[in-house]
C-alpha positions as CSV (number, residue, x, y, z in Angstrom):
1,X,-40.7,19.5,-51.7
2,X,-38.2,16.8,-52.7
3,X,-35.6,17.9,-55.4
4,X,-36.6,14.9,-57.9
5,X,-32.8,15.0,-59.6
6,X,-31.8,13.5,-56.0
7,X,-34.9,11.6,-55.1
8,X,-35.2,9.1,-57.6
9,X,-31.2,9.1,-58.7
10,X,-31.2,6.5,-55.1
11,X,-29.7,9.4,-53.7
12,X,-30.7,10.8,-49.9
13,X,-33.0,13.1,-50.8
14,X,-33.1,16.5,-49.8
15,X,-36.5,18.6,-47.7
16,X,-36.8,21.5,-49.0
17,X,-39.3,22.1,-46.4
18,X,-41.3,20.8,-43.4
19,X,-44.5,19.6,-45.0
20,X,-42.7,17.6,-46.9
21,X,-40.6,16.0,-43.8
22,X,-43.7,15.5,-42.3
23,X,-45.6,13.6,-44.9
24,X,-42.6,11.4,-45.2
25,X,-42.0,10.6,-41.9
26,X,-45.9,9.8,-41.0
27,X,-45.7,7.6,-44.2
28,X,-42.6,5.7,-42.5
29,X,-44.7,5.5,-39.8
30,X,-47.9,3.8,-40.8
31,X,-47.9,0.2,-41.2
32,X,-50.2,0.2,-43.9
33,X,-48.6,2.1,-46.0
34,X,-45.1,0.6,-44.9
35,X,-46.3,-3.0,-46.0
36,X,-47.5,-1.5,-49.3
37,X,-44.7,1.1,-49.6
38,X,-44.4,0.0,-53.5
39,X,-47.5,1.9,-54.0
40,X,-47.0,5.2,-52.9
41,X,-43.7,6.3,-55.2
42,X,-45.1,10.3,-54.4
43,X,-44.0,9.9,-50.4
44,X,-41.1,7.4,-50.4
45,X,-38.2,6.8,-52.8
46,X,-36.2,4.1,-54.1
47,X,-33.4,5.3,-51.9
48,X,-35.4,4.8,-48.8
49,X,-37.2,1.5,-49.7
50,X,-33.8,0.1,-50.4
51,X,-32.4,1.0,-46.8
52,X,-35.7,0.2,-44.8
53,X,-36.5,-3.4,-42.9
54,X,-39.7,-5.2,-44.2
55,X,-40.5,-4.5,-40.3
56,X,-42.2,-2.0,-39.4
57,X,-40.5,-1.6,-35.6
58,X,-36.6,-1.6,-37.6
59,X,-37.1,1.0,-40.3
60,X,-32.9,1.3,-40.4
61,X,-31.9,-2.0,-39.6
62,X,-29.9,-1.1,-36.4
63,X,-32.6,-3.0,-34.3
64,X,-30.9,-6.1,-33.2
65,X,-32.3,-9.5,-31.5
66,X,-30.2,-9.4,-28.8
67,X,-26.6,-9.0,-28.3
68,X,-24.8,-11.7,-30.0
69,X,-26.5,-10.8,-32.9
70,X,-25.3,-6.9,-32.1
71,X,-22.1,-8.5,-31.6
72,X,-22.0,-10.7,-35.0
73,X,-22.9,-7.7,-36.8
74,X,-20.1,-5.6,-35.6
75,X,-17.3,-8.1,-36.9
76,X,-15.6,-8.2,-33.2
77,X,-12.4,-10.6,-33.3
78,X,-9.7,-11.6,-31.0
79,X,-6.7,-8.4,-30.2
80,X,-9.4,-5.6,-31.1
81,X,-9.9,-2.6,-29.1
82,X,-13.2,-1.8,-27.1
83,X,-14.5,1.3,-25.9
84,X,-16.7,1.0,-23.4
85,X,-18.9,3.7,-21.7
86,X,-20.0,3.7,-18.2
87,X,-18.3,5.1,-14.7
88,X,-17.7,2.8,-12.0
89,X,-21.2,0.8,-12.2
90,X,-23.5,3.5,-13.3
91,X,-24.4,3.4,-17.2
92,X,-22.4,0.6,-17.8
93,X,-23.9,-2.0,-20.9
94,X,-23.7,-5.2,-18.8
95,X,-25.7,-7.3,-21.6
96,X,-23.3,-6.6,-24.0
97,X,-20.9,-7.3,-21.8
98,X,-22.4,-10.5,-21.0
99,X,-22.7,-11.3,-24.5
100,X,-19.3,-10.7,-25.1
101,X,-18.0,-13.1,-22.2
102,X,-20.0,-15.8,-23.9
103,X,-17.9,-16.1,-26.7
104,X,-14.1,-17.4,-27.7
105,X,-12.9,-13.6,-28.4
106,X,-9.6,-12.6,-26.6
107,X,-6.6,-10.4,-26.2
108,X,-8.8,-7.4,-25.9
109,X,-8.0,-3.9,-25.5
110,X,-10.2,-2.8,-23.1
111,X,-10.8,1.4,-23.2
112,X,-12.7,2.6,-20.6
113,X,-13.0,4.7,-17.2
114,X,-12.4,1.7,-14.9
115,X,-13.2,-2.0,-14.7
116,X,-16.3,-2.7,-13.1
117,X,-15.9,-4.5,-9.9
118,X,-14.2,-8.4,-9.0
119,X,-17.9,-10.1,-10.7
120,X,-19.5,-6.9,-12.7
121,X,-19.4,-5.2,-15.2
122,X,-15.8,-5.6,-17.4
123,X,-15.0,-7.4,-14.2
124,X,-16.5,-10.5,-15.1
125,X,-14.2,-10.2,-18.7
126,X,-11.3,-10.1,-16.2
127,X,-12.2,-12.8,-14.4
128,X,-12.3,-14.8,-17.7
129,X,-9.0,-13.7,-19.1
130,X,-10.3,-11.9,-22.1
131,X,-8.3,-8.4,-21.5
132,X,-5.1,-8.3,-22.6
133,X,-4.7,-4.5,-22.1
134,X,-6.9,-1.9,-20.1
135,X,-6.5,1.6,-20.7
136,X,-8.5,3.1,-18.0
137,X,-8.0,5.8,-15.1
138,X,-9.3,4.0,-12.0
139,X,-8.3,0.6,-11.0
140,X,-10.3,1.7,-7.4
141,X,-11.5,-1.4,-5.4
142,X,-11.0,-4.0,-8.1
143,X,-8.9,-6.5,-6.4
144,X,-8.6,-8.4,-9.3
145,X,-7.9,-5.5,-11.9
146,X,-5.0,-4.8,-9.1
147,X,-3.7,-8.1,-8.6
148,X,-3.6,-9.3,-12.1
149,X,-1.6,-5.6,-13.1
150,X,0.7,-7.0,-10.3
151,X,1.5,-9.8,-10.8
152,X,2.4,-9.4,-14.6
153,X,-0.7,-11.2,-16.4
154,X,-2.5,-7.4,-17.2
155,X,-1.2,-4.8,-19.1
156,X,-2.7,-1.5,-17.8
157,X,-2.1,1.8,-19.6
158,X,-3.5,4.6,-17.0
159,X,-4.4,7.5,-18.2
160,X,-5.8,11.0,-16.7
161,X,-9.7,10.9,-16.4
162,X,-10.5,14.3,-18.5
163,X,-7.6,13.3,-20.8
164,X,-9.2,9.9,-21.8
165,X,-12.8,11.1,-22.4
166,X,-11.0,13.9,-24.6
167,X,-9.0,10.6,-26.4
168,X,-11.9,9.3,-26.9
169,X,-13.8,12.7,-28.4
170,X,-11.2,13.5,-30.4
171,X,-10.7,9.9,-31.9
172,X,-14.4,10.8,-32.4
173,X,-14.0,14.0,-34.0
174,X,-11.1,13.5,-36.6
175,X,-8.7,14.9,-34.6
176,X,-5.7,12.8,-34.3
177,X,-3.9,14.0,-31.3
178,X,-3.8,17.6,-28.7
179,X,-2.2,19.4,-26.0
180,X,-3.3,19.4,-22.5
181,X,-1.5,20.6,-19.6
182,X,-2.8,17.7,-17.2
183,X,-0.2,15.7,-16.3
184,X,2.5,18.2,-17.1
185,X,6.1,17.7,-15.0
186,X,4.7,13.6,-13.9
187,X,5.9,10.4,-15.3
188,X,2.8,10.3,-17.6
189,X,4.6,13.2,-19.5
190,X,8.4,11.4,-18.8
191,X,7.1,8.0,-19.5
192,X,9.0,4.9,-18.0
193,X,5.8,4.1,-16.0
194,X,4.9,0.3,-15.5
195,X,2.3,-0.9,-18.4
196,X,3.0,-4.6,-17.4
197,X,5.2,-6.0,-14.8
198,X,7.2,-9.4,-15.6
199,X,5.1,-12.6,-14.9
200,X,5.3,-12.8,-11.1
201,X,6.0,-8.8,-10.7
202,X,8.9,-6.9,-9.8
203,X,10.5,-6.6,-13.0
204,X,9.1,-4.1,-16.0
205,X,8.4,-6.3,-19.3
206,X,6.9,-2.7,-20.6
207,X,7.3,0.8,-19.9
208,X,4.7,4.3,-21.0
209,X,5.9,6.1,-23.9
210,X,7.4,9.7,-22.8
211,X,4.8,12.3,-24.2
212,X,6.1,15.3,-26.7
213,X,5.6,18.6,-24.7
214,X,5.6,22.3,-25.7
215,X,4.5,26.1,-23.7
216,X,2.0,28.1,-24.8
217,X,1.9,31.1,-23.2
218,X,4.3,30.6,-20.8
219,X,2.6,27.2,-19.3
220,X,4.1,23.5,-20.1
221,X,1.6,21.1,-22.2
222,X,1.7,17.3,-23.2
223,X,0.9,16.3,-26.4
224,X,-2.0,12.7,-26.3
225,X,-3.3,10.7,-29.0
226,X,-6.8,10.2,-29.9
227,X,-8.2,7.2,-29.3
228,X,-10.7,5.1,-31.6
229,X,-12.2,2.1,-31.2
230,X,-13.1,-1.1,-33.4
231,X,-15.9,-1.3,-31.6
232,X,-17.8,0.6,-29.1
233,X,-20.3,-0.4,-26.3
234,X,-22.6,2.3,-24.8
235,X,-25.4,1.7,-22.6
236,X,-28.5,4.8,-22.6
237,X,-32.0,4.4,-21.3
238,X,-34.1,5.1,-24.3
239,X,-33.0,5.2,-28.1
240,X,-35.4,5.9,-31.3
241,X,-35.0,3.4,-34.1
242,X,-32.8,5.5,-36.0
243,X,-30.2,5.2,-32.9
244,X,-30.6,8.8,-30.8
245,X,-30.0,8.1,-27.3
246,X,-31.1,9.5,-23.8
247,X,-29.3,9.4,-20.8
248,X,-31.2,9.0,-17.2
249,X,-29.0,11.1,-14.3
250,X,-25.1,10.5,-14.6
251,X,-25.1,7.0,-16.4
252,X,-24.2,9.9,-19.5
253,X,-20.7,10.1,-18.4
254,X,-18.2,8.3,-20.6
255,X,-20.9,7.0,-23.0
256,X,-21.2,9.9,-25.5
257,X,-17.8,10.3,-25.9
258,X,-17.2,6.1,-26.5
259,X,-19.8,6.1,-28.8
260,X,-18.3,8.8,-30.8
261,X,-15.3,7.0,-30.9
262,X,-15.9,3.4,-32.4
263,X,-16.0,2.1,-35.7
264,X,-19.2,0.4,-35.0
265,X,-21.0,1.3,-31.9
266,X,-23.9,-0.8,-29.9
267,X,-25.8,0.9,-27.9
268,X,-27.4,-1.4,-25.6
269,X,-31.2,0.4,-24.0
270,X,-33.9,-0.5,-21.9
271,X,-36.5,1.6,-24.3
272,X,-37.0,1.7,-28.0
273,X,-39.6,3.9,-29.6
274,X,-40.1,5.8,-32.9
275,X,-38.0,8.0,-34.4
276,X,-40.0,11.4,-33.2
277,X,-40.9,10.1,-29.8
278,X,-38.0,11.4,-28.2
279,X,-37.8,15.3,-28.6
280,X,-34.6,16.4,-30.6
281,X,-33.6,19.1,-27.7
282,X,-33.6,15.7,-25.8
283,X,-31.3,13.8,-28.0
284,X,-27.8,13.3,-25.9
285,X,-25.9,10.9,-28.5
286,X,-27.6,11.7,-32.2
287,X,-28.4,8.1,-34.4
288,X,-25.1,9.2,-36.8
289,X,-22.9,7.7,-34.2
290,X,-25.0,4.4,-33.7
291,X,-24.7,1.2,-35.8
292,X,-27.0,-1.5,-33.8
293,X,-29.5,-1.4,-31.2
294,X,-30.1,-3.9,-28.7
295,X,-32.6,-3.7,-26.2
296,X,-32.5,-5.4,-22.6
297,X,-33.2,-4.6,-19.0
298,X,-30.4,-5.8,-17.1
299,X,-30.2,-5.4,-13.5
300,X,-28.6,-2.7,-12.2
301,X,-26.0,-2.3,-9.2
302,X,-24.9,0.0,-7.0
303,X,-21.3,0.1,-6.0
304,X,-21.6,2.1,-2.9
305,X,-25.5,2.9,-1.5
306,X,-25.1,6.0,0.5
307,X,-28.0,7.1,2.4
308,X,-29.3,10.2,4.5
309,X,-31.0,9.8,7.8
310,X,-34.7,11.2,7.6
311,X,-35.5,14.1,9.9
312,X,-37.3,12.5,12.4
313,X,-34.5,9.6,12.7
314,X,-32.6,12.4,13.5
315,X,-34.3,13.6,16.4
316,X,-34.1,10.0,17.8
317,X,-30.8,9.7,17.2
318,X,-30.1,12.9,19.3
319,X,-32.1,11.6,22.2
320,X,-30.3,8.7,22.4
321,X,-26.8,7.8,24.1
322,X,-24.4,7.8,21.4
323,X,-20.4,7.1,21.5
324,X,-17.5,9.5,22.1
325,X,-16.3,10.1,18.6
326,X,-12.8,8.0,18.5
327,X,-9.3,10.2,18.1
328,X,-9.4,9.6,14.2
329,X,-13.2,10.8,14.1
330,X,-12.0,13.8,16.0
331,X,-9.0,14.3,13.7
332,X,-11.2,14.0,10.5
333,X,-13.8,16.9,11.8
334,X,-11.1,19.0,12.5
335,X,-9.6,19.1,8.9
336,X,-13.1,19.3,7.4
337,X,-14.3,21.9,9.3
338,X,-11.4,23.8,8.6
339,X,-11.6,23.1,4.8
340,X,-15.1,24.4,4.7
341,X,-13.8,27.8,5.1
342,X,-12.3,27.5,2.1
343,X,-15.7,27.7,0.0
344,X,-17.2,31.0,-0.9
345,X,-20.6,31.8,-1.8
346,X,-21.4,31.3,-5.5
347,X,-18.4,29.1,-5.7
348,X,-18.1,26.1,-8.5
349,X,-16.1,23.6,-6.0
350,X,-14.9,20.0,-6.6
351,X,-14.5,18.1,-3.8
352,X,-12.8,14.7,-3.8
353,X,-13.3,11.5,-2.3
354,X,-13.3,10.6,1.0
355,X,-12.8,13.7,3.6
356,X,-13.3,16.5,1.2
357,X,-16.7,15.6,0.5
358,X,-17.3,16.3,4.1
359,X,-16.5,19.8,3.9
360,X,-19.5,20.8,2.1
361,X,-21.8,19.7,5.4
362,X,-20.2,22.3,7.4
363,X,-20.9,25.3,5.0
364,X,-21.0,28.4,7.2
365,X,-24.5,30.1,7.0
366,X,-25.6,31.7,4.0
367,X,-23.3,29.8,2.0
368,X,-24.4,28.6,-0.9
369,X,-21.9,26.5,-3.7
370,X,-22.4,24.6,-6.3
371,X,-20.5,21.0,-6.5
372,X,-19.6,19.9,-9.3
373,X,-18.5,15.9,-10.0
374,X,-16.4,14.7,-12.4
375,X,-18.6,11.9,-13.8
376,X,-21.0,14.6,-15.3
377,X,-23.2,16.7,-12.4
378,X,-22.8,20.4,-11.3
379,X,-25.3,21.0,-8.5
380,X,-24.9,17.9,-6.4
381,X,-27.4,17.4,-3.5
382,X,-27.3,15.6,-0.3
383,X,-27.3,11.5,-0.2
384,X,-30.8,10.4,-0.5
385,X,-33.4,9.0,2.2
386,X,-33.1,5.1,2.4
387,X,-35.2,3.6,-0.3
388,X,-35.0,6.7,-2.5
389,X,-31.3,6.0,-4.1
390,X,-31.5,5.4,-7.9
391,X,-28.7,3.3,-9.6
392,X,-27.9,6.1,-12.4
393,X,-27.5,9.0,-9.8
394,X,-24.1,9.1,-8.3
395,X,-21.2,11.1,-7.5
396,X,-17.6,10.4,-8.4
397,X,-17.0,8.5,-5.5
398,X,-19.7,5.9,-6.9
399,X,-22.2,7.1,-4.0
400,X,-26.1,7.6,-4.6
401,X,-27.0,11.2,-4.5
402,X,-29.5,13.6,-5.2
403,X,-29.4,17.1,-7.6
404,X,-30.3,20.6,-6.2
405,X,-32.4,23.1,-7.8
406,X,-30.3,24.8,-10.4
407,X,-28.6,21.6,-10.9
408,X,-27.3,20.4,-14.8
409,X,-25.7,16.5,-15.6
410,X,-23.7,16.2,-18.6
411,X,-21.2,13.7,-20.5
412,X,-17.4,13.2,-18.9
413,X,-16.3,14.9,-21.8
414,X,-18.2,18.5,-20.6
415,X,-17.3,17.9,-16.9
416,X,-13.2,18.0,-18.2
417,X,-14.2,21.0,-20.5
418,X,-15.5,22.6,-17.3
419,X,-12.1,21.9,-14.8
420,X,-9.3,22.1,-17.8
421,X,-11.0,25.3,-18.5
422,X,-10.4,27.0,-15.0
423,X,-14.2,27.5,-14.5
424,X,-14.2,25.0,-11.2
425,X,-13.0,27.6,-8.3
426,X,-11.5,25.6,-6.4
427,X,-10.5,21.9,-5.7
428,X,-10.1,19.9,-2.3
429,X,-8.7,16.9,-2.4
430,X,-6.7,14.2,-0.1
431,X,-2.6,13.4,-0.2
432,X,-0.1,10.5,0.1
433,X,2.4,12.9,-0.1
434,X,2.8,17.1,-0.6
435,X,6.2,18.9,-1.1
436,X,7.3,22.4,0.5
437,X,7.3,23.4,-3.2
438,X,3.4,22.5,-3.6
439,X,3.9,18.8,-5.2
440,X,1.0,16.4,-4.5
441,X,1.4,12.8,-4.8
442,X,-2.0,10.9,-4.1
443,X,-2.7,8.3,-6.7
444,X,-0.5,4.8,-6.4
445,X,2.4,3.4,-4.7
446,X,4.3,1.3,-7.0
447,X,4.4,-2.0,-7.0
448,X,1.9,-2.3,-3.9
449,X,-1.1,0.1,-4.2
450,X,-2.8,1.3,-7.5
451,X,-5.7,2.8,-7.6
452,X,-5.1,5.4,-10.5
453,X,-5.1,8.8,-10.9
454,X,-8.8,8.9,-11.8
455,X,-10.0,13.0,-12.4
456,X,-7.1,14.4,-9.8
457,X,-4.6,15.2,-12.5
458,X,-7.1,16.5,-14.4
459,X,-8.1,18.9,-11.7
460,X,-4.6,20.0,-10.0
461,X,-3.4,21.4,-13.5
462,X,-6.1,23.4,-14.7
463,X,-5.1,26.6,-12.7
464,X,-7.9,27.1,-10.0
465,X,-6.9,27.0,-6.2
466,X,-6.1,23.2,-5.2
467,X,-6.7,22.8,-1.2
468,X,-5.3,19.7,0.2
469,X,-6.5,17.6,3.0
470,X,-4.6,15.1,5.1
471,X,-3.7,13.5,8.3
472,X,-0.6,15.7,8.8
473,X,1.6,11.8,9.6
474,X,1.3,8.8,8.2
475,X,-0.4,5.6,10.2
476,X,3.0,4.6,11.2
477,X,4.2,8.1,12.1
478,X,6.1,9.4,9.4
479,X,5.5,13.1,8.3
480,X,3.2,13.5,5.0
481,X,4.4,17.0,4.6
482,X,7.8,16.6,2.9
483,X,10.7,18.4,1.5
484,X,9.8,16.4,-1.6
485,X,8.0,13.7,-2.7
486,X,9.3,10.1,-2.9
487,X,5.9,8.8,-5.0
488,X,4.8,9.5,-8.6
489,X,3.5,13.2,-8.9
490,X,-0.2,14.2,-9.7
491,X,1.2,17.7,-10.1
492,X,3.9,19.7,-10.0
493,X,3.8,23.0,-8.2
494,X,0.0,22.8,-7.9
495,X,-0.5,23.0,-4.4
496,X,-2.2,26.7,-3.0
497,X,-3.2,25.2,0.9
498,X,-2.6,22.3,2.9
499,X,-4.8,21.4,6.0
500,X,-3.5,18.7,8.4
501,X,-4.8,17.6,12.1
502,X,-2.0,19.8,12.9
503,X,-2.0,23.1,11.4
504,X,-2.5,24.7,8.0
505,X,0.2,25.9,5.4
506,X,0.1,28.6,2.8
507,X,2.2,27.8,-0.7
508,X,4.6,30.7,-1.5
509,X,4.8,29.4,-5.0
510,X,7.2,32.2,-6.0
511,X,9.9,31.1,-3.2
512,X,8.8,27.7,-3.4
513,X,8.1,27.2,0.8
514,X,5.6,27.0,2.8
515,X,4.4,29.4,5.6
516,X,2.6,28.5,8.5
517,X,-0.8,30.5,9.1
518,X,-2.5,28.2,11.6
519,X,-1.9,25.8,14.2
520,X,-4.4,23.4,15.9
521,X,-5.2,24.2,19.7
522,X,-3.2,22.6,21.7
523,X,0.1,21.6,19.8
524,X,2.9,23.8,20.0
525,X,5.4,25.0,17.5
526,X,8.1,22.3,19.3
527,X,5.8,19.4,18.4
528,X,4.8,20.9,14.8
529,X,8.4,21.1,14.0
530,X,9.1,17.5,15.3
531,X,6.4,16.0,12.8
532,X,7.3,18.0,9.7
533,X,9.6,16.7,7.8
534,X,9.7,20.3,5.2
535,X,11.0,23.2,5.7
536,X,9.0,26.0,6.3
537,X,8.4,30.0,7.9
538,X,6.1,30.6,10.4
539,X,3.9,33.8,9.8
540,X,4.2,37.1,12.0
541,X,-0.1,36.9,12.3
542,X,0.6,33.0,13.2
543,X,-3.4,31.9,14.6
544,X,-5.3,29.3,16.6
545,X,-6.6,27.1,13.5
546,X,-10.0,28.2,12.6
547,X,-13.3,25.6,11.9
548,X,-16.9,26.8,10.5
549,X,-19.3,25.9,12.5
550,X,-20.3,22.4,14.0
């Protein structure tokens, strides 16, 4: 049973064994014996009465009002830093967010993925002027996260997706800084990037810190910090009284890893129950990381509701008239069709936003992959039916999806394990900018457009084959497909494939050039030439560019 030496010393006590656990536990549990706990000294020590709440429903005391009270109880003050879980909309803790807005705290330092949208989520904290610094990886369509970086009223530290979920597990997990080889050979490794632009923009006030590099084994690494936070915010769907937390879908993603990394965390849930009443094979977060509860149901949005048509709107759809796809439509199918080739059966494949994702409806037959998104799902379905989209289901492009059989969701942290680790295949992805030598720039223009570098980095450096899709010029004509790139690299030297409108190139990484496989139907070598602004071989085997099937 209990070692007595311990147990009445007001130390924890220790179970020697599971009848023991169980008696305990069913005493905690009984109101009756909870509201006379002084009279049964054989089940529950001094040591537990001490720590327990004269309620019944808050045995540990982590069970909170609401979330000023969450908040008070965390000692949160003007200039501290805040973790913050959540990936674009999905899983974010909007009460505590709420709450936070409400009072006179400032000067923040804001950690998290991105920054909710113009009026929700850490949008709305913005809006009021409470962030003095964000460290994030996504600006996306913020317009005021954007403008404010701008214009010189924001500091913004951006920061490789995969390489701030593992800042924030190793802040975490004791572990005050590592090497990673995302972002290796960019100006996150030479530093000098803009953190915060003179009031009114143009100017740099401050500059990124260059990061220490080394090679292991041949290959070129960046040392990063850990990150740790005063506080943390997470938001899970259920949570048992002692703080264990369950996820619903991908509204996991960054909030494991932020609630590993604050002093004090709150954990903001729509469910509590008793400890027991959630399985411990079904605990995502375990109560050690969890300081306060709060519970709430706030409503939740989506940032992008993407829907399939159901089968029989299909077949009316097909009976109908229906427009001449338009030159860019015709463009786009021709890339994406071509890029579907590219996937192999049994394949692990990350596709990115925008055209990429496209390439997995034109799987030839008998082709069967598994996509994986970097907010935490491997196995990703089609979008659902109208009506059936659930707010904590969604792919990295913040679309509502669905999950195949076979199918697994897990935190940010695990979804970088999975791509630094080479175990993704391969990666498609879109470009601002590719170099002969197989440099891809796709993440900001600066001074004009930032919308961060999100997972790309991340996936570009981690040694599986990188596939790039793009419009082979620019809208305004220029060529895309340069001798080098003008724009701040994603990677250096990364590149294996790039498919244009135009044609498709092989990467000779060794010679650093391209070679020339394919070439669209109807464009000849003359016009090619004209609209390529890098050098490059054509191929002896040269062919009509190929497409899986319609």
């Amino acid at each position: 049973g209990l070692q007595d030496s311990s147990f009445w010393s007001g130390q924890a006590p220790v179970l020697n064994n599971t009848k023991s656990h169980t008696m305990m536990f069913r005493a905690l549990k009984t109101s009756s014996k909870l509201n006379r706990i002084s009279a049964a000294p054989a089940l529950v020590s001094p040591f537990l009465h001490r720590h327990l709440s004269t309620t019944t429903d808050n045995p540990y005391g982590k069970v909170k009002a609401d979330a000023k009270e969450a908040l008070d109880a965390s000692g949160i003050k003007s200039g501290d830093h805040v973790v913050v879980g959540g990936f674009g909309l999905c899983g974010i803790p909007m009460g505590c967010i709420e709450g936070l807005n409400k009072t006179d705290i400032k000067d923040l330092t804001v950690v998290s993925n991105n920054c909710g949208v113009d009026d929700w989520g850490l949008g709305i904290l913005l809006q009021s002027k409470k962030i003095k610094r964000m460290i994030s990886s996504y600006v996306g369509e913020n317009a005021e996260f954007e403008r404010q970086y701008l214009t010189g009223e924001l500091e913004v530290e951006l920061t490789p997706q995969g390489t701030l979920a593992e800042r924030l597990r190793a802040g975490g997990a004791g572990i005050p800084a590592f090497y990673t080889p995302t972002a290796y050979g960019t100006v996150i490794m030479d530093g000098g990037f803009p953190v915060k632009y003179a009031p009114g923009g143009g100017d740099v006030e401050i500059a990124s810190e260059p990061r220490e590099s080394r090679e292991f084994d041949g290959r070129g690494y960046i040392m990063e910090r850990a990150i740790k936070g005063d506080v943390a915010l997470v938001k899970a769907a259920k949570a048992d009284t002692y703080g264990n937390l369950y996820f619903n879908g991908t509204s996991r993603n960054f909030n494991p890893e932020c609630a590993m990394a604050g002093k004090f965390t709150i954990a903001e849930v729509e469910e509590i129950v008793d400890v027991g009443q959630i399985k411990p094979e079904d605990v995502h977060v375990p109560g050690v990381y969890i300081n306060a509860l709060v519970q709430m149901n706030v409503e939740k949005k989506i940032e992008r509701i993407t829907t399939s048509k159901r089968p029989e709107a299909k077949e009316e759809e097909e009976g109908s008239t229906s427009k001449a796809p338009s030159e860019a439509a015709m463009r786009r199918e021709r890339i994406v069709r071509r890029a579907a080739l590219e996937l192999k059966h049994g394949m692990n494949v990350n596709l990115g936003i925008g055209m990429p994702t496209l390439a997995s409806n034109h799987l030839p037959e008998g082709v069967k992959v598994m996509l994986q998104s970097e907010n935490g799902l491997l196995g990703m379905g089609p979008y659902p039916y109208p009506g059936e989209q659930n707010a904590d289901l969604i792919n990295a492009g913040k679309e509502t999806v669905t999950t195949l059989p076979g199918s697994s969701i897990f935190s940010s942290g695990e979804s970088f394990s999975m791509i630094r680790g080479s175990h993704i295949d391969v990666t498609i992805l879109g470009a601002l900018e590719v170099a002969e030598n197989g440099d891809l720039a796709n993440w900001v223009i600066p001074g004009k457009m930032v919308k961060g570098m999100g997972g790309a980095m991340d996936l570009v450096s981690c040694g599986s084959r990188v596939v790039v899709t793009t419009d082979h010029c620019s809208k305004k004509g220029a060529s895309k497909i340069l001798k080098s790139c003008s724009l701040p690299l994603t990677g250096k030297g990364i590149v294996d494939l790039i498919i244009t409108d135009l044609a498709v190139f092989e990467v000779d990484k060794e010679k650093g050039e391209l070679v020339l496989t394919e070439i669209a139907e109807g464009v000849t070598l003359e016009e090619l030439a004209s609209k390529t602004e890098a050098t490059y071989r054509v191929a002896d085997d040269l062919q009509t560019m190929r497409a899986a099937a319609a």
